[in-house]
C-alpha positions as CSV (number, residue, x, y, z in Angstrom):
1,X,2.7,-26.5,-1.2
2,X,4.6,-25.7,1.5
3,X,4.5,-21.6,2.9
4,X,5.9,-19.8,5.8
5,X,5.0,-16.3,6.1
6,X,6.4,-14.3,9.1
7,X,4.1,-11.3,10.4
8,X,1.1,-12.7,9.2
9,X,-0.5,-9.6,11.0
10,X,-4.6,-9.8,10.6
11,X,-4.1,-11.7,7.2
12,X,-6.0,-10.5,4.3
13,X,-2.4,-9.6,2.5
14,X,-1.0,-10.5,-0.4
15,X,-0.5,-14.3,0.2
16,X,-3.8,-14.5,1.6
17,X,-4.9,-14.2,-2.1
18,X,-2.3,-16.7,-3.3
19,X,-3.5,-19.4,-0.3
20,X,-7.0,-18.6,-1.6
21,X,-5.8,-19.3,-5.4
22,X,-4.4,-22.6,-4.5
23,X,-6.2,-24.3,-2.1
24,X,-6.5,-27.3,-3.4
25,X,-2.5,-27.5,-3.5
26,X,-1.8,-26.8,0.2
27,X,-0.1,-28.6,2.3
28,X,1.7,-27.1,5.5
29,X,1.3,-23.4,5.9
30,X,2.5,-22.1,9.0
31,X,1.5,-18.3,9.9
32,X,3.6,-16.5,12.7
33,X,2.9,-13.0,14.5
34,X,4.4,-11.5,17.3
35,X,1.3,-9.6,18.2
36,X,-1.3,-12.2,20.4
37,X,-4.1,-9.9,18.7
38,X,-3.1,-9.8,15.5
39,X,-3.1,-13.5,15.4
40,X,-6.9,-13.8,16.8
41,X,-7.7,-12.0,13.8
42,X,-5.7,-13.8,11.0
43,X,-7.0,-17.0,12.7
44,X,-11.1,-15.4,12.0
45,X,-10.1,-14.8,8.7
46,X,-8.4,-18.0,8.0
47,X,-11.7,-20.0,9.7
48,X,-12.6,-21.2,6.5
49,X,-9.1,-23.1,5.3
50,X,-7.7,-26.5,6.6
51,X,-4.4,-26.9,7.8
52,X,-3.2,-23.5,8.6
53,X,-1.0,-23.2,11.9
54,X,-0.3,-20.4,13.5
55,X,2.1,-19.2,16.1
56,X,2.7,-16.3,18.3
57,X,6.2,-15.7,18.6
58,X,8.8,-13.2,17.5
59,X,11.2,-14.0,15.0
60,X,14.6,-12.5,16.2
61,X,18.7,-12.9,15.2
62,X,19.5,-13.9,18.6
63,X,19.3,-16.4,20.9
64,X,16.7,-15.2,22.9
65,X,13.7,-16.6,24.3
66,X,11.9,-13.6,25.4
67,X,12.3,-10.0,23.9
68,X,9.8,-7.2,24.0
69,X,7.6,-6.2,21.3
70,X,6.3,-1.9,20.6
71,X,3.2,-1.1,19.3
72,X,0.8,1.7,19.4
73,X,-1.0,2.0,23.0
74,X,-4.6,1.8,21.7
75,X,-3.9,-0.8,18.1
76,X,-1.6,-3.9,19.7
77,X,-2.7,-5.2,16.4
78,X,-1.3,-2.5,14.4
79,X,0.4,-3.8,11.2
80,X,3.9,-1.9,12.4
81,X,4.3,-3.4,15.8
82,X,8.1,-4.3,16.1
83,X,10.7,-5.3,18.2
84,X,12.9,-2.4,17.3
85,X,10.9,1.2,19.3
86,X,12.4,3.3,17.4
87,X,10.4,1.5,14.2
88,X,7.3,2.0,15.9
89,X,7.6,5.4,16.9
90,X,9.1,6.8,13.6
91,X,5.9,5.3,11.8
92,X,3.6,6.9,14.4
93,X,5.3,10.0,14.2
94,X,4.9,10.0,10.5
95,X,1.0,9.6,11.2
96,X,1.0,12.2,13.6
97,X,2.3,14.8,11.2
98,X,-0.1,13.3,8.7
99,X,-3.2,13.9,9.8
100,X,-2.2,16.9,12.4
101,X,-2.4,15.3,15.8
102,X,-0.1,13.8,18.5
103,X,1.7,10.6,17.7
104,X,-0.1,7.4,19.6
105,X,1.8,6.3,22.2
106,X,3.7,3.5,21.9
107,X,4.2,0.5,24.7
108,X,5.9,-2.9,25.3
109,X,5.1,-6.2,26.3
110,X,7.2,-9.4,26.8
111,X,6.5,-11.6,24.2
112,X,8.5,-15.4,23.2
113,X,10.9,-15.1,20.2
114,X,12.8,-17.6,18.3
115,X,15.3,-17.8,15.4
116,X,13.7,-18.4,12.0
117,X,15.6,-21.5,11.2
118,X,13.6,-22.9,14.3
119,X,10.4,-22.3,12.5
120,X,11.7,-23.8,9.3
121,X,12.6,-27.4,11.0
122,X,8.7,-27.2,11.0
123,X,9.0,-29.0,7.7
124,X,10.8,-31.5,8.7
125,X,13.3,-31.1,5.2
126,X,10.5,-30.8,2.7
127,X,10.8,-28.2,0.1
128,X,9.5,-24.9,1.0
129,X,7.4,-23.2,-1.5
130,X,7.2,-19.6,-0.5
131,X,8.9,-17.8,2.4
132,X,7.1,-14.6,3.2
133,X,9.1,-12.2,5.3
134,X,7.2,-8.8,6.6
135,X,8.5,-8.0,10.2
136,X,8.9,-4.1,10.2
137,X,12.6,-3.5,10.3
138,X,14.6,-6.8,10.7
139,X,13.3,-8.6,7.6
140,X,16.8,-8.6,6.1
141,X,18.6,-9.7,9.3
142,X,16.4,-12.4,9.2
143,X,17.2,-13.4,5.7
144,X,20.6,-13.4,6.8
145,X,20.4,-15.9,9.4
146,X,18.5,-18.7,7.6
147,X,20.9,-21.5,6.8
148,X,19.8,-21.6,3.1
149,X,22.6,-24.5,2.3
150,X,20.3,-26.8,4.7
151,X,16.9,-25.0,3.6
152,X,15.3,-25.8,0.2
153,X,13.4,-22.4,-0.3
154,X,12.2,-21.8,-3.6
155,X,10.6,-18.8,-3.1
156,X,11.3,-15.6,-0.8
157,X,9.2,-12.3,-0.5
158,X,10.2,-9.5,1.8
159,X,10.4,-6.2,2.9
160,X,13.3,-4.0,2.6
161,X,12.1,-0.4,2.7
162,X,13.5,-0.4,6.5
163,X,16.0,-2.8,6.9
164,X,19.0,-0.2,7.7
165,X,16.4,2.4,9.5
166,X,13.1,3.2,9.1
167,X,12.5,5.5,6.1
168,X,16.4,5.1,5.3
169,X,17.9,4.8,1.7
170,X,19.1,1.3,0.9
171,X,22.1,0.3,3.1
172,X,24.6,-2.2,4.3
173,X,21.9,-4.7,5.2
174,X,19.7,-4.7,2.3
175,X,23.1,-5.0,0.2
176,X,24.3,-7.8,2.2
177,X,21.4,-9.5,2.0
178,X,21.3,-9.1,-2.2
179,X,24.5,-11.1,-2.3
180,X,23.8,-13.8,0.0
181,X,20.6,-14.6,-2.0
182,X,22.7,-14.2,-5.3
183,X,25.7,-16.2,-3.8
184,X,23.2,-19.2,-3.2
185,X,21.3,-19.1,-6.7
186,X,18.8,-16.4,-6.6
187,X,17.6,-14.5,-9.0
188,X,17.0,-10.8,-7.1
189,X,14.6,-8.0,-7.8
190,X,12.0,-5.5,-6.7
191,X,8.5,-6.2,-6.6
192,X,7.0,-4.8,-9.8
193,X,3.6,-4.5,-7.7
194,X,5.1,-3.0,-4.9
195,X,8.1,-0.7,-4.1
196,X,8.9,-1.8,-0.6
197,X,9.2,-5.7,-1.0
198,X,11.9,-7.7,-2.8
199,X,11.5,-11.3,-4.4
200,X,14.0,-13.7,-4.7
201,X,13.5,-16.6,-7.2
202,X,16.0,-20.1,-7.1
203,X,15.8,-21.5,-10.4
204,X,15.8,-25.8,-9.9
């Protein structure tokens, strides 16, 4: 099998359970996380599979090479670091009210980006298995940009609970997003395990 996940975080996540199902089947995974820390930890956790690859990078819609990435001042590893601030801060705001204290600071750092289609050329044309997509606000943008008529993707997870805002109903990109899938032979629907994510399934 062939899986890219991007925002791998600290793994220990949903696909982490599926890699750990089907080991025997594996046969390029490539992990990607923004956060340099996150990764160290995914990369523990991983210790005991063969050919896993990681790499630190954001995954943007831009041509960019460099952009910076927010996350809480005292957790760089935190599972909503993000290139968008106003992610980050909404989420620790949320947590702040939560459990009655200030909001953690949040701070930048400059990290290397890249387009996703980039990172699917890592399969040199093969059929990929599983694309998982959990990058705090831009997962649907991303969607969008892949090139699906020159990527074979079979399957696609991601998260859509703040694609047009964190904490914001469902909106122009999420419905966008929906009909490109549809438009290139996907069958579209929620999670039934969990209400944030979306799964979209091409039928050979």
């Amino acid at each position: 099998m062939n899986i890219l996940q991007l925002g791998c975080n600290q793994g220990d996540d949903k696909l982490s359970e599926f890699l750990r199902f089907n080991k025997r089947y594996l046969s390029k995974v490539l992990l990607v996380d923004a956060s340099a820390s996150a990764l160290e930890k995914a990369k523990h956790f991983y210790r005991h599979f063969d050919g896993i690859e990681f790499r630190n990078i954001a995954v943007i819609d831009t041509d960019e090479d460099e952009i910076d990435l927010f996350y809480p001042e005292n957790t760089p590893d935190n599972v909503h670091c993000s290139v968008l601030e106003s992610h980050v801060k909404k989420h620790k705001e949320i947590e702040g009210n939560l459990y009655k204290k200030d909001p953690e600071n949040v701070k930048k750092q400059k990290v290397p980006a890249t387009r996703i289609n980039t990172l699917l050329d890592y399969f040199k044309g093969e059929y990929i298995d599983r694309l998982y997509v959990d990058i705090e606000g831009l997962d649907c943008k991303i969607i969008n940009d892949i090139d699906l008529e020159k990527y074979n993707i079979g399957y696609i997870r991601f998260e859509w609970a703040h694609s047009d805002g964190a904490f914001t109903p469902m909106g122009e990109n999420i419905d966008k997003t929906i009909k490109n899938l549809m438009d290139q032979g996907y069958t579209v629907s929620p999670d039934p395990k969990c209400d944030d994510d979306i799964l979209a399934i091409k039928h050979m």
